[in-house]
N, C-alpha and C positions, 0 to 999 in steps of 0.2 A: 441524452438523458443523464440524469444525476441518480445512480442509485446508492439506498442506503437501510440501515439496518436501525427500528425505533423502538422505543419503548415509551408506554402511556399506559399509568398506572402499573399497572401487574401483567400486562400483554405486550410481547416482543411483536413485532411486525417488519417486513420488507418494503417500501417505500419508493416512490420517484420524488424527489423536491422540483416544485415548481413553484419558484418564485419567494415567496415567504408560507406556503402552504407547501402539505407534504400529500402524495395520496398513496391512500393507504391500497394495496393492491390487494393482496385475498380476499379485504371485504368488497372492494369492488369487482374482484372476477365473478365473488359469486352472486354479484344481482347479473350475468350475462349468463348464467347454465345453458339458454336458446341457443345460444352461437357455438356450444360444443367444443369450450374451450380449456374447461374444466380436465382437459390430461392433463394438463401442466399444473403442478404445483407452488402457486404464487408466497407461497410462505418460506421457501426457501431459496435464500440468493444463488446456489449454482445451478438451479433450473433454471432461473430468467438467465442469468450467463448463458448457458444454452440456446436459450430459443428466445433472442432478444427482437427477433422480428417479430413473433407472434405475441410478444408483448407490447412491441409497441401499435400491433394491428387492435390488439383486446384495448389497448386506451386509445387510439382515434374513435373507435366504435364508441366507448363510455365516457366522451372527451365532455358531455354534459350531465354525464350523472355520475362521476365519481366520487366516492367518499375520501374525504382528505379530515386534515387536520393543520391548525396552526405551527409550524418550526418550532416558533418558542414556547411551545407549552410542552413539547415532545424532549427526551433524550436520547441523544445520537449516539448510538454503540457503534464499536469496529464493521466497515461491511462485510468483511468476512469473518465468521468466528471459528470454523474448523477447517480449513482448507488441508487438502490431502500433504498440500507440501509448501513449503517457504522454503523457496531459495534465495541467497542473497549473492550477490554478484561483487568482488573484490579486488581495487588495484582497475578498476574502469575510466578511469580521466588522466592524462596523463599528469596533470599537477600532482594527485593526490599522490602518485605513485613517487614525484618525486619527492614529496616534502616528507614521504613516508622512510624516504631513501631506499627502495626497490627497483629491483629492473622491470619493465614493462615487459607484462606476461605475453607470451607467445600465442598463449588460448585462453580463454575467459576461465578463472579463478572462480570458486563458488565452494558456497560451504550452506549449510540449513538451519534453520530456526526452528521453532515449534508451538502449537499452538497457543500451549500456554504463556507464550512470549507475546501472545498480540494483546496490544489494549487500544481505546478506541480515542476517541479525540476531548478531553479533558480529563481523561483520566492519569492517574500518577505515575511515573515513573518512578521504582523503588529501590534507590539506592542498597544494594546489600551488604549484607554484615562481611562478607568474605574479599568485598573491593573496596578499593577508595580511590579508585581511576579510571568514573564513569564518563565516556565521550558519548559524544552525538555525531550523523551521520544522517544526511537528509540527499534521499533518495526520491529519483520516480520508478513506482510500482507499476510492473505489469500483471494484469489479472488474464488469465486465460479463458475462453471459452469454448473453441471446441477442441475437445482432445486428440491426443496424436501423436504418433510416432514416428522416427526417422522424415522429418517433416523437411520438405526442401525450402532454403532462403525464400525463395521468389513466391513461397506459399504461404510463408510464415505468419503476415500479418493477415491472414484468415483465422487465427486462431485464437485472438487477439479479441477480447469482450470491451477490453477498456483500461481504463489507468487510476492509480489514486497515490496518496502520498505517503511516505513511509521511514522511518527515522529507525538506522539503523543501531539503537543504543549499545556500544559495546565499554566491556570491565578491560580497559586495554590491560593493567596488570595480568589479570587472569589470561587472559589472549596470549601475549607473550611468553606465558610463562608454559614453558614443556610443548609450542609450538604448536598446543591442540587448540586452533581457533574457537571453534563449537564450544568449547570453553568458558570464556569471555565472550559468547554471544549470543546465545539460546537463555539465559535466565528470564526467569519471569521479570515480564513486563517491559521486556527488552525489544519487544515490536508493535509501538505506535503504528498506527494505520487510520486510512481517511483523510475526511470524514466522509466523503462520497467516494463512488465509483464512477467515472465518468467516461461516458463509452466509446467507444473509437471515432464514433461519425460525426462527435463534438470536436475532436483533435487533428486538425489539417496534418498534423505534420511533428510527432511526437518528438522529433531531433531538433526538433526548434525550439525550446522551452527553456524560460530563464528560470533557474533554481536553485535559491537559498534557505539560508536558516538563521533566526533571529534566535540566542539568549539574552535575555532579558529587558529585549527591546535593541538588544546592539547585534549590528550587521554580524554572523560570523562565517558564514560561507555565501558567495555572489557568482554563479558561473551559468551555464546552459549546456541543456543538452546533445548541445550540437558538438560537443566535446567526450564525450564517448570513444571509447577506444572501441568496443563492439559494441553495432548496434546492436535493435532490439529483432532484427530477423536473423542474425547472426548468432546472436542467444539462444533463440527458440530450435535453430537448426542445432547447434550443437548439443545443449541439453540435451533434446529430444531422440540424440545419438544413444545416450543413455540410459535413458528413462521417459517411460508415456510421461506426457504432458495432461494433466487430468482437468476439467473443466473447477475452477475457481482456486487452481494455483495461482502462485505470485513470485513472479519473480522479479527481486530490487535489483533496479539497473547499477548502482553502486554509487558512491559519495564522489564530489568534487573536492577540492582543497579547501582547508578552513577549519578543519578538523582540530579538537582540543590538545591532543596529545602531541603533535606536530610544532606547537608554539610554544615560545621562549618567552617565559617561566610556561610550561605548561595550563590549559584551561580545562579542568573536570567538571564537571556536574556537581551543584552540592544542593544540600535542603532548601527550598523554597524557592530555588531555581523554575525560570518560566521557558520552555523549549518550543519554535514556532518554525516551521517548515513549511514554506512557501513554497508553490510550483504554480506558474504560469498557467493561465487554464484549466488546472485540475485543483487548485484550493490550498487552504491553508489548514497546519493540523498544528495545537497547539496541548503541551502538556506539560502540567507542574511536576515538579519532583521532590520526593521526601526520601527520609533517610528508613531503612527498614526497621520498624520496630522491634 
C-alpha cells in the first residue's frame, strides 16, 4: 500500500493511492460500523501504522464500495505531520564520509530534527536569513510501526510499517560552526518527506534501492542502498538501546555522496531552485526553494 496524508477543500484526510484515485479511509470505515472495526482510528496515520493488517482486511471487505477521490484534484501533504521523533542518521555510505573527509564511525551517528522541519512534497524549502549554505541530502526514510525497546537485529524489521523519501536539508555554515549539528539541521522546513508511505510488503528487499537526487533537472547524487554502512536492523537495534521506538518515528538512513558542500566550487541551494529525490520503489519527492522573506 501507498499511504498518504490529503487535503480537499478544507478537510485533511488519511488516504491509500491506488492507481490515479486516492481512497479516502475514514469515510470509507465508516459505511462498515457492522464489522466492528470502528477501534481504530482511520483518520490518523500512526494508528494505520499500527494495525496495517486490519487495514488492509477493512479494504478487501470494502474493495467495491470505497469512497475515493481523483489524485489530481487532491493535495498531497507530508505523511507524517507529528511524529514523536526524527532521527536522522550521519556519515552512513562510506563515499559520503569520505568526500566529507571523516573517519567512518564505529557506531551509527545520529542527531534529530523536529516537527516543525517536515514539509511535504511541493512544498518550499526556505532558505533562511541566518545561512547561505543550504545543502541537500536525499535519504531513504524508515517509518516505524510497532513500538519498542531494546529490540534485537533479527526482530528488527517487525517493526518496520514502511519507507518513504526524505531530504535531509542542512545550513552546512551553521552545522559547522561550534560543532552543534542540530544546529544547521532542525530549521524549518528542513525536512522534505514523501509523498507516500509505502509499506514494507511492497519492498523486497529495502538494501537494494537505487537512490538519487536531481537539482534542477541535473543528476547530483546516483548510488544504492546496498551501500549503507548500518543497515536498517542494525539501526533499529541500536537506537532502541536508547530510546523506545514509538509507532510513526522515522528514521533517515543517511545521504550518499554528491552532496553540495563537498564539490569544487561548492553547490548551495539558492532561490528558485527545484530539489527531486528519487528512490527506487518508494517515489519521488520534489521541492522548490525560496529565499526566506
Amino acid at each position: 500500500m501507498k499511504l498518504g496524508r490529503f487535503k480537499i477543500r478544507d478537510r485533511i484526510f488519511t488516504g491509500v493511492v491506488n492507481g490515479e484515485r486516492v481512497i479516502d479511509l475514514s469515510k470509507t470505515a465508516a459505511l462498515l460500523s457492522e464489522f466492528q472495526m470502528l477501534e481504530i482510528n482511520f483518520s490518523e496515520m500512526r494508528f494505520l501504522l499500527a494495525h496495517l493488517g486490519k487495514l488492509a482486511q477493512m479494504l478487501e471487505v470494502a474493495k467495491d464500495n470505497c469512497i475515493d477521490y481523483l489524485l489530481a484534484d487532491l493535495k498531497v501533504l507530508p505523511p507524517l505531520a507529528d511524529p514523536d521523533k526524527i532521527i536522522c542518521i550521519g556519515l552512513n555510505y562510506n563515499e559520503h564520509a569520505a568526500e566529507s573527509e571523516m573517519d567512518l564511525p564505529k557506531e551509527p551517528v545520529f542527531f534529530c530534527k523536529f516537527k516543525s522541519s517536515i514539509i511535504g512534497p511541493e512544498e518550499a524549502i526556505i532558505i533562511p536569513k541566518v545561512s547561505e549554505q543550504i545543502d541537500y541530502e536525499a535519504e531513504l526514510a524508515v517509518i516505524i510501526g510497532q513500538p519498542g525497546k531494546h529490540i534485537p537485529e533479527t526482530q528488527a524489521m517487525e517493526h518496520v510499517a514502511g519507507y518513504t523519501c526524505f531530504n535531509d536539508v542542512s545550513a552546512r555554515d551553521l552545522q559547522f560552526r561550534g560543532g552543534q549539528w542540530i544546529k544547521g539541521k532542525a530549521l524549518d522546513t528542513f525536512a522534505p518527506l514523501g509523498p507516500y508511505i509505502v509499506t514494507q510488503d511492497e519492498i523486497a528487499d529495502p538494501h537494494h534501492l537505487k537512490i538519487g537526487l536531481e537539482l534542477n533537472g541535473k543528476t547530483m547524487q546516483d548510488s544504492s542502498t546496498d551501500k549503507l554502512i548500518f543497515n536498517i536492523p542494525r539501526l533499529i537495534a541500536f537506537l532502541s538501546q536508547l530510546f523506545t521506538l514509538e509507532t510513526g518515528d522515522i528514521i533517515a538512513t543517511g545521504t550518499p555522496s554528491g552532496v553540495g558542500f563537498t564539490r569544487r566550487p561548492p553547490i548551495f541551494l539558492k532561490h528558485g531552485d527545484e530539489v527531486k529525490v528519487i528512490i527506487e520503489q518508494v517515489g519521488e519527492l520534489v521541492n522548490p526553494v525560496v529565499e526566506e522573506e
